[in-house]
Each structure stands twice: as structure tokens, then as C-alpha cells.
C-alpha positions in Angstrom: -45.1 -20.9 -70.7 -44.9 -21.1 -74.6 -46.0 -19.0 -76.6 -48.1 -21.0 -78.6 -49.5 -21.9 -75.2 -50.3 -18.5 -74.2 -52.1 -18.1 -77.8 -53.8 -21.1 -77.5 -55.6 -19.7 -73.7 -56.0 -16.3 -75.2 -57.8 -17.6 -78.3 -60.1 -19.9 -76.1 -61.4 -17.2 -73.4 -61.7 -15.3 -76.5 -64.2 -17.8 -77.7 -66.0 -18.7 -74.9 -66.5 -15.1 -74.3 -67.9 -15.4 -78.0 -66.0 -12.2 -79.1 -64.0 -11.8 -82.6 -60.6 -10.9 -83.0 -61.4 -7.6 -84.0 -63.5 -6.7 -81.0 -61.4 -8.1 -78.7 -58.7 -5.7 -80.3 -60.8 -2.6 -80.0 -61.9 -3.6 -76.4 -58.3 -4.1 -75.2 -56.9 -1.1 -77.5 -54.5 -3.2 -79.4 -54.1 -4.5 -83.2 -56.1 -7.1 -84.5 -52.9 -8.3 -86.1 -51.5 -8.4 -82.3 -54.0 -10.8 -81.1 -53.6 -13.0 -84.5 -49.9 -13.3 -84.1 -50.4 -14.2 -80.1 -53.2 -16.8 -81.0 -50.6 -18.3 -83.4 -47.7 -18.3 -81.3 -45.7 -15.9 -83.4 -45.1 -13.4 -81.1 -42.5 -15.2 -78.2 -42.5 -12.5 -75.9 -45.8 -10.4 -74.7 -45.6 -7.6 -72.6 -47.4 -7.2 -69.8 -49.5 -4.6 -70.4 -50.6 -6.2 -73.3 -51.9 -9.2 -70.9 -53.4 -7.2 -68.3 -54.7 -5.0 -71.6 -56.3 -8.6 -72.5 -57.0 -9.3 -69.0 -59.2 -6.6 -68.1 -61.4 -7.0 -71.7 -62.3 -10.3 -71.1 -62.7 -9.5 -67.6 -60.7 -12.2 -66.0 -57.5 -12.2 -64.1 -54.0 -12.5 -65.8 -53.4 -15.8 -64.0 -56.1 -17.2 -66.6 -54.0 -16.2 -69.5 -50.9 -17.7 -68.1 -52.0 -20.8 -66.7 
């Protein structure tokens, strides 16, 4: 999967769970700047803990964020 891709999913269950960039950062106990570069695609590879990190804020399983 792209990166951009990946940002693209991540930025959408973001939404629909109707959280900012910033909370979703706190939640998941990374940078805000993280989750701006992985919504934009500039970051090509994310670690897995970052996803499950992501994963387990939103409170869906990693398969979502990876298609």
C-alpha cells in the first residue's frame, strides 16, 4: 500500500471518528506532526507500532488502516 493511501485511510477514520489531529496524537502518544506527515503521504514507511498505536485510538483493527 502507498503511502499516500495509508494517509488517506488514517485521515478518514480520523474523521469519522470526528477527532482532530491533535487528539488523535495525544490518544495514540505520538506527534501531531507524525499524523500530518502520514495523512499527507510524506512519511513512506510507518512502523508498526505506530499503526497498532493508531489502531487501538480509534479503536479499530490495523487491517482498517491498511486496507
Amino acid at each position: 500500500m502507498s503511502a499516500s493511501a495509508m494517509g488517506r485511510r488514517v485521515k478518514g477514520v480520523r474523521e469519522a471518528k470526528d477527532m482532530s489531529q491533535r487528539a488523535l496524537a495525544t490518544k495514540a502518544k505520538v506527534t501531531q506532526g507524525l499524523i500530518h506527515q502520514l495523512e499527507t503521504g510524506a512519511i513512506q514507511d510507518v512502523r508498526s507500532q505506530v499503526l497498532v498505536r493508531l489502531a487501538k485510538a480509534f479503536g479499530v483493527p490495523v487491517t482498517e488502516l491498511l486496507g
